[in-house]
N, CA, C and O atoms as a GROMACS GRO file, in nm:
protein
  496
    1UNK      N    1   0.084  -0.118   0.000
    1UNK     CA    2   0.000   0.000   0.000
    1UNK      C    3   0.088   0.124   0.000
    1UNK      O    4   0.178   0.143   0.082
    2UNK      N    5   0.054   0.212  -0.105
    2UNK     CA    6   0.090   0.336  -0.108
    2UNK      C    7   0.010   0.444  -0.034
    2UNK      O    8  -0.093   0.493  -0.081
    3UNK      N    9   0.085   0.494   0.134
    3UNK     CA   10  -0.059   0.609   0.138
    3UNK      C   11   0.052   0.673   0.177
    3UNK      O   12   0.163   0.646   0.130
    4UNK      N   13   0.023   0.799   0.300
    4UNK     CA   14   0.041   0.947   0.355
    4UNK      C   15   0.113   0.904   0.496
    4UNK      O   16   0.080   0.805   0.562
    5UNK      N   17   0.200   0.981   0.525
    5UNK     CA   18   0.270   0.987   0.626
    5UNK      C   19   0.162   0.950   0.736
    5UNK      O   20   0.223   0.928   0.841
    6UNK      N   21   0.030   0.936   0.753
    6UNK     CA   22  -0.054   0.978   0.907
    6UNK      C   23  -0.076   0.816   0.869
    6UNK      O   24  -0.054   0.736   0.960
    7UNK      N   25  -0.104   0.782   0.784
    7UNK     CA   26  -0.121   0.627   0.742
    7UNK      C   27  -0.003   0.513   0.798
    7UNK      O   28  -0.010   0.411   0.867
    8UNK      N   29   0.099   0.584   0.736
    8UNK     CA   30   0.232   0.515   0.791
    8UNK      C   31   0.218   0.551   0.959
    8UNK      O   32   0.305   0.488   1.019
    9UNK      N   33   0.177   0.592   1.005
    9UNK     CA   34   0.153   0.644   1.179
    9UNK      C   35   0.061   0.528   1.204
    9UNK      O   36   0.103   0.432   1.269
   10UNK      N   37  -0.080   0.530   1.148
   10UNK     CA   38  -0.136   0.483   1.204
   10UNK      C   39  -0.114   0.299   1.195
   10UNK      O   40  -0.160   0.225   1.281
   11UNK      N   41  -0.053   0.259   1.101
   11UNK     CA   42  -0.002   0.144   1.090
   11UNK      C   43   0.079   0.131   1.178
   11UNK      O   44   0.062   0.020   1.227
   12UNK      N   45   0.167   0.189   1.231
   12UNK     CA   46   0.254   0.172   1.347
   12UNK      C   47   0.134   0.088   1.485
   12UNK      O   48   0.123  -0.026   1.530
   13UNK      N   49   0.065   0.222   1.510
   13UNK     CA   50  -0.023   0.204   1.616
   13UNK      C   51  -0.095   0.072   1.602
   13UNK      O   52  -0.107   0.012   1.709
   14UNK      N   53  -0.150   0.009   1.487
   14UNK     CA   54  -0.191  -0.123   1.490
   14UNK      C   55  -0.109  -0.181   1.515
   14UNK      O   56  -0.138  -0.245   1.616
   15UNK      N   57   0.022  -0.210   1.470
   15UNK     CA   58   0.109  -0.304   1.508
   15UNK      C   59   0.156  -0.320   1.685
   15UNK      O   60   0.212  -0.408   1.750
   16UNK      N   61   0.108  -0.205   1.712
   16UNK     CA   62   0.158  -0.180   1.863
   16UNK      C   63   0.044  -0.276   1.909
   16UNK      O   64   0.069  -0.378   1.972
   17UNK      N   65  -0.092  -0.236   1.874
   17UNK     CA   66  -0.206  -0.293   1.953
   17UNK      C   67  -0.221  -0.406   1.983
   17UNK      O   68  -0.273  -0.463   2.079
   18UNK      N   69  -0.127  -0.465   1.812
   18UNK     CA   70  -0.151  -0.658   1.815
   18UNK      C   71  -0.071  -0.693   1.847
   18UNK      O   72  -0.053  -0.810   1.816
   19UNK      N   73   0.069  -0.608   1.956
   19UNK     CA   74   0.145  -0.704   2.030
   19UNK      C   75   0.158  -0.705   2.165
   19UNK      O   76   0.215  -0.788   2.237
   20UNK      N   77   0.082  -0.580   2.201
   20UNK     CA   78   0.111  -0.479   2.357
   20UNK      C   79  -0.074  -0.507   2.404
   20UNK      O   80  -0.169  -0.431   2.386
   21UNK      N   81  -0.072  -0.639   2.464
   21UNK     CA   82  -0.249  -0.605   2.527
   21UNK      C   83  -0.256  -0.528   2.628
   21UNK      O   84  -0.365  -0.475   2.643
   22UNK      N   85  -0.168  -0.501   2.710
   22UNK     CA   86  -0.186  -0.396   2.786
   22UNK      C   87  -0.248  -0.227   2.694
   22UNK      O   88  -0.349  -0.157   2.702
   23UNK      N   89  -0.143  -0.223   2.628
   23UNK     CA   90  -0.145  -0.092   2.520
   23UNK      C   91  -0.281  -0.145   2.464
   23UNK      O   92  -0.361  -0.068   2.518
   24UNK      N   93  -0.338  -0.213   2.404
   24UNK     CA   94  -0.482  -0.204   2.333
   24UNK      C   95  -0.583  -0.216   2.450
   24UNK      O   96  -0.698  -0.199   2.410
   25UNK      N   97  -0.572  -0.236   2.565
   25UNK     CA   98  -0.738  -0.229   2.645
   25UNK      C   99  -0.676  -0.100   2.652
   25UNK      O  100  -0.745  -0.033   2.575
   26UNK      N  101  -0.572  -0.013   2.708
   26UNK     CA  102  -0.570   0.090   2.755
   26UNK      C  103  -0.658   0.213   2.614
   26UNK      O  104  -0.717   0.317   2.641
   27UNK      N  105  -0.639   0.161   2.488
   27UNK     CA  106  -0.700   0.239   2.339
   27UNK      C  107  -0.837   0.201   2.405
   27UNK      O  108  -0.920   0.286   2.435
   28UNK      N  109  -0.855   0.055   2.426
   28UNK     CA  110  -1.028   0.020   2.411
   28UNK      C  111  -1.088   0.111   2.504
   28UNK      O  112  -1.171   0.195   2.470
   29UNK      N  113  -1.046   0.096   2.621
   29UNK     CA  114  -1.142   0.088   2.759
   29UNK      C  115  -1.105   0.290   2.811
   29UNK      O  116  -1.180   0.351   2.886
   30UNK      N  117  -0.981   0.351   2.750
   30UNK     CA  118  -0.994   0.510   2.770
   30UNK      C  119  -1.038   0.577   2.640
   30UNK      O  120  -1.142   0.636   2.609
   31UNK      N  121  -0.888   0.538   2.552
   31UNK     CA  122  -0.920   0.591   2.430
   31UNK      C  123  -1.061   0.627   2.370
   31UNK      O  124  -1.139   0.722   2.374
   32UNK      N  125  -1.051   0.503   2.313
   32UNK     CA  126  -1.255   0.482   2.222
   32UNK      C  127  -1.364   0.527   2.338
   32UNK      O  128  -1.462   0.595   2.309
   33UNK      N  129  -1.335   0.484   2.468
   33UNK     CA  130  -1.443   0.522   2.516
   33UNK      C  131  -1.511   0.693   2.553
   33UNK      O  132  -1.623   0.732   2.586
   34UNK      N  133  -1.348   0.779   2.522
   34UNK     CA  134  -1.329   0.876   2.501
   34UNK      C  135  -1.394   0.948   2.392
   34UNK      O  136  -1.435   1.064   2.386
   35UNK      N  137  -1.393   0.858   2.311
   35UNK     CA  138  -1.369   0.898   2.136
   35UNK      C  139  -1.529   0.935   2.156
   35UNK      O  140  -1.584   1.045   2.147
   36UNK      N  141  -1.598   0.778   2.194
   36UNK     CA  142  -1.725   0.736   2.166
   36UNK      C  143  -1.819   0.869   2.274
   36UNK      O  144  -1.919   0.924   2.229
   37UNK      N  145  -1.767   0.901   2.412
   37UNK     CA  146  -1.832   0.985   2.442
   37UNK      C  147  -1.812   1.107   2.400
   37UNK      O  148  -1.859   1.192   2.477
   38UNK      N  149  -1.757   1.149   2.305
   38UNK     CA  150  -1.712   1.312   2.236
   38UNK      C  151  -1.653   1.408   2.367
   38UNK      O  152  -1.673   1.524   2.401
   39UNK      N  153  -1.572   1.300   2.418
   39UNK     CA  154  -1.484   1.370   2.571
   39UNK      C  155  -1.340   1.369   2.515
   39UNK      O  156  -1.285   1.260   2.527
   40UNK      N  157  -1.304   1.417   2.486
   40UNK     CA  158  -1.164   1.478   2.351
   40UNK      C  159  -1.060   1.500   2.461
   40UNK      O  160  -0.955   1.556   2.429
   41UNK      N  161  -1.077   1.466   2.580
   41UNK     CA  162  -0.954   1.488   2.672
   41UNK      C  163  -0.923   1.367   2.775
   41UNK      O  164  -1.013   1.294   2.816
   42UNK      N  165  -0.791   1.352   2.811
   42UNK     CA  166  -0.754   1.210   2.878
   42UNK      C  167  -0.670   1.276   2.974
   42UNK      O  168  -0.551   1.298   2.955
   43UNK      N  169  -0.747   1.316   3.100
   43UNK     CA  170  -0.631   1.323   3.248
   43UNK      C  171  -0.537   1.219   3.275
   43UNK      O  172  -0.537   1.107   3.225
   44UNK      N  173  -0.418   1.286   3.398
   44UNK     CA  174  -0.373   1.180   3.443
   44UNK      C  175  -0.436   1.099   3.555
   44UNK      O  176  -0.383   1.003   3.611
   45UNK      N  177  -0.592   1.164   3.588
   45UNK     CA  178  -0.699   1.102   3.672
   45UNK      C  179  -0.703   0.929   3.564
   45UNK      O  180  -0.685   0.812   3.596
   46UNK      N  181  -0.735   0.999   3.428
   46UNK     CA  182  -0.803   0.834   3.380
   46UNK      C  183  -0.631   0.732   3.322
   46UNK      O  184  -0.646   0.616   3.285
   47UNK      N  185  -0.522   0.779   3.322
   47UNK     CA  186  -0.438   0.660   3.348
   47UNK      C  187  -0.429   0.610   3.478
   47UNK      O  188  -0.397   0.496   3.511
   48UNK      N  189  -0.457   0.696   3.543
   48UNK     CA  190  -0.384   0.623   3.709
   48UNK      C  191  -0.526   0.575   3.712
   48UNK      O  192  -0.516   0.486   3.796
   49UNK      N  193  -0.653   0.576   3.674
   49UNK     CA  194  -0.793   0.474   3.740
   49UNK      C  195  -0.744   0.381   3.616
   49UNK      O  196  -0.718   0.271   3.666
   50UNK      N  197  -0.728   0.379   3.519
   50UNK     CA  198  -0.674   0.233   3.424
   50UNK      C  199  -0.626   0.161   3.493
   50UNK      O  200  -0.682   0.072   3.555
   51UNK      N  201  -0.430   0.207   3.494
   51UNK     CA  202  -0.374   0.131   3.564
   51UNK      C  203  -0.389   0.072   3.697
   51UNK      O  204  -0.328  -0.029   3.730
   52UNK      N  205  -0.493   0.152   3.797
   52UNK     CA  206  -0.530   0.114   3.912
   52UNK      C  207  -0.619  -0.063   3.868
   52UNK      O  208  -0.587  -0.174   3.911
   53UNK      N  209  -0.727  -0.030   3.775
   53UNK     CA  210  -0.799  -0.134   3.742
   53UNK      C  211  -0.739  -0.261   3.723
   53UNK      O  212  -0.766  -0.377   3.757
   54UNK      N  213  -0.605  -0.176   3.626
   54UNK     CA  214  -0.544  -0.333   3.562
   54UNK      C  215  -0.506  -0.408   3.675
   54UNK      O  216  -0.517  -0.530   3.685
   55UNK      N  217  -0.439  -0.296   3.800
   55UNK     CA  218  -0.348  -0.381   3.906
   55UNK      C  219  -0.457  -0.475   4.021
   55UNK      O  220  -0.442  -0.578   4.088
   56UNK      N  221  -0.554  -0.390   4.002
   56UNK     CA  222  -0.654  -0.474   4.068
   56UNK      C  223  -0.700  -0.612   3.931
   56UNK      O  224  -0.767  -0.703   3.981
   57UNK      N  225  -0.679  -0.626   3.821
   57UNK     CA  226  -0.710  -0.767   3.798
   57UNK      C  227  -0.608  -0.883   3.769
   57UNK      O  228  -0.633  -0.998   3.732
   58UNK      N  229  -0.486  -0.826   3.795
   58UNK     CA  230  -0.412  -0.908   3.775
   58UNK      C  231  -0.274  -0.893   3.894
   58UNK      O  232  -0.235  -0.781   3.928
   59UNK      N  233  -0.222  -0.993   3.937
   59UNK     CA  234  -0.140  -0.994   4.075
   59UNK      C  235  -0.010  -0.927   4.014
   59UNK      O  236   0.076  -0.865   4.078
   60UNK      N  237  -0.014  -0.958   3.841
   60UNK     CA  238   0.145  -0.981   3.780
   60UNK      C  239   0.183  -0.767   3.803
   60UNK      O  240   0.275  -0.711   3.862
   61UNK      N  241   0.064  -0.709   3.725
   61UNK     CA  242   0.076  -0.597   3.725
   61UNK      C  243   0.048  -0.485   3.869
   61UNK      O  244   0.080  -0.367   3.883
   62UNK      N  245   0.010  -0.536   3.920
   62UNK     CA  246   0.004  -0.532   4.112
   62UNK      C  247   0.134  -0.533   4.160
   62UNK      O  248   0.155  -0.424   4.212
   63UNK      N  249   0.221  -0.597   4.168
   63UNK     CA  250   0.338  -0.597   4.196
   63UNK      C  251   0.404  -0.472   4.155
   63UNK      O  252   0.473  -0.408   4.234
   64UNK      N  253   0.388  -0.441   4.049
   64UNK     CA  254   0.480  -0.351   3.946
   64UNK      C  255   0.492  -0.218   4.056
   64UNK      O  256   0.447  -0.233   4.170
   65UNK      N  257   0.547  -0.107   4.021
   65UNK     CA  258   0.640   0.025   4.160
   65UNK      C  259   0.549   0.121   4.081
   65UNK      O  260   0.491   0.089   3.977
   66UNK      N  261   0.544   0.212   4.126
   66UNK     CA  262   0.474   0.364   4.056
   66UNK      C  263   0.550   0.361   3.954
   66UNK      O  264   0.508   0.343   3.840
   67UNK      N  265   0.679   0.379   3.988
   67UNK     CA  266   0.811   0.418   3.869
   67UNK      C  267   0.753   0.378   3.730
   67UNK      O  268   0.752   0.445   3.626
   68UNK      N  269   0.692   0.215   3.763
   68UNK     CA  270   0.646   0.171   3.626
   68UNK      C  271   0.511   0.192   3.547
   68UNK      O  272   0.477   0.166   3.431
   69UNK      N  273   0.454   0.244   3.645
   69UNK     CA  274   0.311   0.293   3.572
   69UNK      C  275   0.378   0.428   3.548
   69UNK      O  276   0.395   0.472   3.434
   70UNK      N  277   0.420   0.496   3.663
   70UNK     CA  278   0.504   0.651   3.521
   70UNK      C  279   0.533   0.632   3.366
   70UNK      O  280   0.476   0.657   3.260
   71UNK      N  281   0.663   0.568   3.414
   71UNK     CA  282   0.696   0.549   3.258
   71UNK      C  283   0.623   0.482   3.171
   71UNK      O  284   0.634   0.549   3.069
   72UNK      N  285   0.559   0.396   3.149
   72UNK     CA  286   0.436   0.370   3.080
   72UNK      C  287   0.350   0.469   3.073
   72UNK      O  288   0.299   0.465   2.961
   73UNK      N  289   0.303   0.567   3.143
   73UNK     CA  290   0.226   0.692   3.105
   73UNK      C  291   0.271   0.734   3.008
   73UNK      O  292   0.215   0.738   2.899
   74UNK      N  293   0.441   0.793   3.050
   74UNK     CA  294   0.517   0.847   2.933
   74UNK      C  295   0.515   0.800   2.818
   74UNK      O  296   0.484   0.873   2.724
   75UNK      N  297   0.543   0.678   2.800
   75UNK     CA  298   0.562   0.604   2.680
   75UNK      C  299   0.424   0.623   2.609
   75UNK      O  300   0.423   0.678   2.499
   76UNK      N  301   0.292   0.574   2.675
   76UNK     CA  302   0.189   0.591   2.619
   76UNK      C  303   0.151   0.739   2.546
   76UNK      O  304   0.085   0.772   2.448
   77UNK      N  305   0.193   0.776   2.601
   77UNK     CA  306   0.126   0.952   2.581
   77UNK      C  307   0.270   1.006   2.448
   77UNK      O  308   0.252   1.090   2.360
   78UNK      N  309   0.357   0.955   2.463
   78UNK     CA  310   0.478   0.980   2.380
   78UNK      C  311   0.434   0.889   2.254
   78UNK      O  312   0.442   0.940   2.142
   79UNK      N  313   0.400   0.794   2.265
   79UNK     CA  314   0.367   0.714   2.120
   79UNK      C  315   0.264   0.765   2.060
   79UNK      O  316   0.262   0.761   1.937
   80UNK      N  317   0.163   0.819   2.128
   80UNK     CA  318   0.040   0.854   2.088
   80UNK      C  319   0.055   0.998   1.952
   80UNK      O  320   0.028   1.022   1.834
   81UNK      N  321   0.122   1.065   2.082
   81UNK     CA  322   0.143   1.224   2.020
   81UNK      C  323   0.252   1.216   1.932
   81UNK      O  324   0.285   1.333   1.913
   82UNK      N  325   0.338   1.128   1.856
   82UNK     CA  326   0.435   1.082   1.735
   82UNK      C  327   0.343   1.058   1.626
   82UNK      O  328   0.346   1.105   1.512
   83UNK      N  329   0.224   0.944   1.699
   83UNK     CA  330   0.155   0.906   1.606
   83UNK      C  331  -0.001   0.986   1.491
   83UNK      O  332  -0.073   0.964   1.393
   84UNK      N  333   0.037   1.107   1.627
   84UNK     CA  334  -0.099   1.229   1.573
   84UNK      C  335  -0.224   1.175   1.608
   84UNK      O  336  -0.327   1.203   1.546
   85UNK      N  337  -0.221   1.078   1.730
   85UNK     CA  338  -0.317   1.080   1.794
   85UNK      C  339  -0.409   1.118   1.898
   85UNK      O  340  -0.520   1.131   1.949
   86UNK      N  341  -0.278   1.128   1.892
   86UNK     CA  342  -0.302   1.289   2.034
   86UNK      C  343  -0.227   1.407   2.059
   86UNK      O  344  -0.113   1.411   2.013
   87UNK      N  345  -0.273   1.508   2.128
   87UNK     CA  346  -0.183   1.635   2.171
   87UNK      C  347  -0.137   1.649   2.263
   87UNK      O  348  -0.228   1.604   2.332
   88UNK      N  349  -0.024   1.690   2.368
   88UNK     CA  350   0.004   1.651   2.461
   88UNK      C  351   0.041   1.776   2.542
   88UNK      O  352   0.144   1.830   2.502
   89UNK      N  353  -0.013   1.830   2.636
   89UNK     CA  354   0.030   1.915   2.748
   89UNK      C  355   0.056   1.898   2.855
   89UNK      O  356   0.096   1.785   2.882
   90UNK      N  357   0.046   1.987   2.952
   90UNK     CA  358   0.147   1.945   3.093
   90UNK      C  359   0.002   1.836   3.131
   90UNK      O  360   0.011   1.721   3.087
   91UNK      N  361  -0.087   1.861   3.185
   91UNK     CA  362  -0.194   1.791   3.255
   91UNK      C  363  -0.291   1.751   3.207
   91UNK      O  364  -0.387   1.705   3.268
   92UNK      N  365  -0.277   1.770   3.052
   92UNK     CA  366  -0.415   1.661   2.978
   92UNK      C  367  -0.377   1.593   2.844
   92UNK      O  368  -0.261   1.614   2.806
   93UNK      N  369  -0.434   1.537   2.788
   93UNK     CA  370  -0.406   1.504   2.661
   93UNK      C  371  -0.531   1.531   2.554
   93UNK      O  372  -0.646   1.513   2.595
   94UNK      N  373  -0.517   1.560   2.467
   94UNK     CA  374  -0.613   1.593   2.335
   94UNK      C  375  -0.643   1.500   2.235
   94UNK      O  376  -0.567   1.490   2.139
   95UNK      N  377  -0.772   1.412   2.248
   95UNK     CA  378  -0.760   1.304   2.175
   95UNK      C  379  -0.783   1.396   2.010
   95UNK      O  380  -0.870   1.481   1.989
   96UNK      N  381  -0.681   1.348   1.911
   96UNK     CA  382  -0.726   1.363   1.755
   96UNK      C  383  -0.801   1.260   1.681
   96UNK      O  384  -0.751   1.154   1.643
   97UNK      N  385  -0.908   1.293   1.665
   97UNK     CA  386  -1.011   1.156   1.558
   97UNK      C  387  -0.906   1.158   1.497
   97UNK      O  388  -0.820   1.245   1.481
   98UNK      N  389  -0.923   1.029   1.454
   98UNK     CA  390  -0.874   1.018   1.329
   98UNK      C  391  -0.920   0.947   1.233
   98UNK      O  392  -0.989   0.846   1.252
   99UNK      N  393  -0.886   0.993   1.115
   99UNK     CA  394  -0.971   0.962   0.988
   99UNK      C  395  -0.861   0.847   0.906
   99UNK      O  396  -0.738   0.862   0.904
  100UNK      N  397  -0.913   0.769   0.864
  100UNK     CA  398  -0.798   0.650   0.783
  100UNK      C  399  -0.885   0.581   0.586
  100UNK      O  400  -0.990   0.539   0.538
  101UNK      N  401  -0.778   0.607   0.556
  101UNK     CA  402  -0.800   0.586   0.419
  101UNK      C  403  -0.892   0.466   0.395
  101UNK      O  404  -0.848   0.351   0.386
  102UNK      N  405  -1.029   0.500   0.383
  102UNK     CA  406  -1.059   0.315   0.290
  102UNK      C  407  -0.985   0.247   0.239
  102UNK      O  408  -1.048   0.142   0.227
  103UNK      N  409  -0.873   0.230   0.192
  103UNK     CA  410  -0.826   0.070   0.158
  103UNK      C  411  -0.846   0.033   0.275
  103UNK      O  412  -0.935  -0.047   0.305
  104UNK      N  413  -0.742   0.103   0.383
  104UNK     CA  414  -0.679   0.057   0.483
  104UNK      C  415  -0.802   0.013   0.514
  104UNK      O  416  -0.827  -0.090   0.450
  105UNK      N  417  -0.888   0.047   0.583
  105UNK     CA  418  -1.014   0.026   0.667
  105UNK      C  419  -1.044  -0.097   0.638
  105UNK      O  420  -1.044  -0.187   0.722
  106UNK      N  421  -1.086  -0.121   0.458
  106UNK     CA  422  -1.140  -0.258   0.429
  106UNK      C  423  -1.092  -0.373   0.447
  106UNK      O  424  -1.159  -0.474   0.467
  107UNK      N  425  -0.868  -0.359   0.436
  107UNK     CA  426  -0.813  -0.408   0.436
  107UNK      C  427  -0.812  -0.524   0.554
  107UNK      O  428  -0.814  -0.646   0.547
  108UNK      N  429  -0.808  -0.405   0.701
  108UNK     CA  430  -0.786  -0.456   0.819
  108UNK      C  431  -0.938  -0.531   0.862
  108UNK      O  432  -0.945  -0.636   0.926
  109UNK      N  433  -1.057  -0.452   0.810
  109UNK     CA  434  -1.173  -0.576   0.848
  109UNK      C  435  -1.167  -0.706   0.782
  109UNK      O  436  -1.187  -0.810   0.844
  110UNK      N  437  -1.128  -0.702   0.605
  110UNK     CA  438  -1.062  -0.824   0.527
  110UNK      C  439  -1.002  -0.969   0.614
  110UNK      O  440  -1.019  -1.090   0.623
  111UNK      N  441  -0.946  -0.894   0.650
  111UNK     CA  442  -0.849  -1.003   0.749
  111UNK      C  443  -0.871  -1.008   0.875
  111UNK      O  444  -0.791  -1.074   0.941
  112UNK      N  445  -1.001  -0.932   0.957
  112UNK     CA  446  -1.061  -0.972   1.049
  112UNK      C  447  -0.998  -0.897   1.200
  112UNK      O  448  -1.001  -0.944   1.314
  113UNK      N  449  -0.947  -0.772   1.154
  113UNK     CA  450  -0.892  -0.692   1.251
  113UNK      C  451  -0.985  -0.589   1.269
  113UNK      O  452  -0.915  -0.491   1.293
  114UNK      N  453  -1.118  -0.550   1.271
  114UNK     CA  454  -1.182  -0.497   1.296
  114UNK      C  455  -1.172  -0.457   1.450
  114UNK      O  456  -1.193  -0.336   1.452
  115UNK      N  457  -1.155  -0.491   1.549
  115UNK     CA  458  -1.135  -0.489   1.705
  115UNK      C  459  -1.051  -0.374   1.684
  115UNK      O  460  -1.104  -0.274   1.734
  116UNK      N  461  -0.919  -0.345   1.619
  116UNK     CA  462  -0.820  -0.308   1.610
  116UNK      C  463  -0.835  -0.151   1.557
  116UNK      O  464  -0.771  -0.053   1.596
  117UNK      N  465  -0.929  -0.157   1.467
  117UNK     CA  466  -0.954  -0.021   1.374
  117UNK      C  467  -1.070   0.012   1.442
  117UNK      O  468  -1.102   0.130   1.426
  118UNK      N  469  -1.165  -0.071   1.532
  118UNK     CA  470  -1.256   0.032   1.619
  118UNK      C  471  -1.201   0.089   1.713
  118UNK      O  472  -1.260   0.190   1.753
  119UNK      N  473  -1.085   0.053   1.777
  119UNK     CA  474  -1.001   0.127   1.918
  119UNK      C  475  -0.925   0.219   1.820
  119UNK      O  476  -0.888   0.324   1.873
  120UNK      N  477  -0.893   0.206   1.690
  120UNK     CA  478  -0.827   0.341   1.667
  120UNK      C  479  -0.909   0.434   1.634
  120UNK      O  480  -0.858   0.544   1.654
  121UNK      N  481  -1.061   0.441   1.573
  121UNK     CA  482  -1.142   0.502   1.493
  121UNK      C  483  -1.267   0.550   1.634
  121UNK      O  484  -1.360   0.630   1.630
  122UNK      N  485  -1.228   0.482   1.722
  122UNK     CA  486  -1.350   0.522   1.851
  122UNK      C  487  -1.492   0.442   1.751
  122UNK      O  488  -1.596   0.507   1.746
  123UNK      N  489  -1.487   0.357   1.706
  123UNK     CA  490  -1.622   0.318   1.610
  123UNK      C  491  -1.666   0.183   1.730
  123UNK      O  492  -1.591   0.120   1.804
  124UNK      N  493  -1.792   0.173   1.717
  124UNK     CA  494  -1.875   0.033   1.760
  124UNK      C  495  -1.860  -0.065   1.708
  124UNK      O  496  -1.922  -0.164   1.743
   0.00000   0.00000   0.00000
């Protein structure tokens, strides 16, 4: 596929999603749900209630130090805003819709990644 630099971005971000499940509930369950309520902003209130959630369902990520939910903030919020998915200031973040070329779209339902392009697209 030949597309546009935001294309080549957003292909990144799929590839992130289908290897990082942490990184894709965190798209599903803030992101989209963001998207889906037309609430265009992500505190560091809703990473620290994520990561609170995750540590409450699993013992592995319970263990983990603040240090590591920091830097995972960082990282999250740093991949995002590379990828033009978001904007990034001192105390919020700016979700950007984003819009993706039909091939791509048909491509990734084609092959049954639909899950994948509704957490990037905020779609049902």
């Amino acid at each position: 596929m030949n597309g546009s630099l935001q294309t080549s971005k957003q292909l990144a971000i799929y590839s992130i999603l289908k290897i990082d499940r942490l990184f894709f509930e965190f798209m599903k369950e803030v992101y989209k749900e963001k998207l889906l309520l037309k609430d265009f902003i992500i505190t560091d209130k809703d990473f620290n209630v994520f990561f609170r959630r995750k540590a409450e369902q699993s013992e592995q990520i319970a263990e983990w130090k603040d240090y590591t939910f920091y830097k995972l903030k960082q990282v999250y919020k740093r991949v995002l805003c590379e990828a033009g998915f978001i904007k990034n200031s001192k105390k919020e973040v700016e979700i950007l819709p984003q819009i993706m070329e039909e091939e791509v779209v048909q491509h990734l339902k084609n092959i049954g990644d639909t899950p994948y392009l509704e957490v990037m697209l905020g779609e049902i």
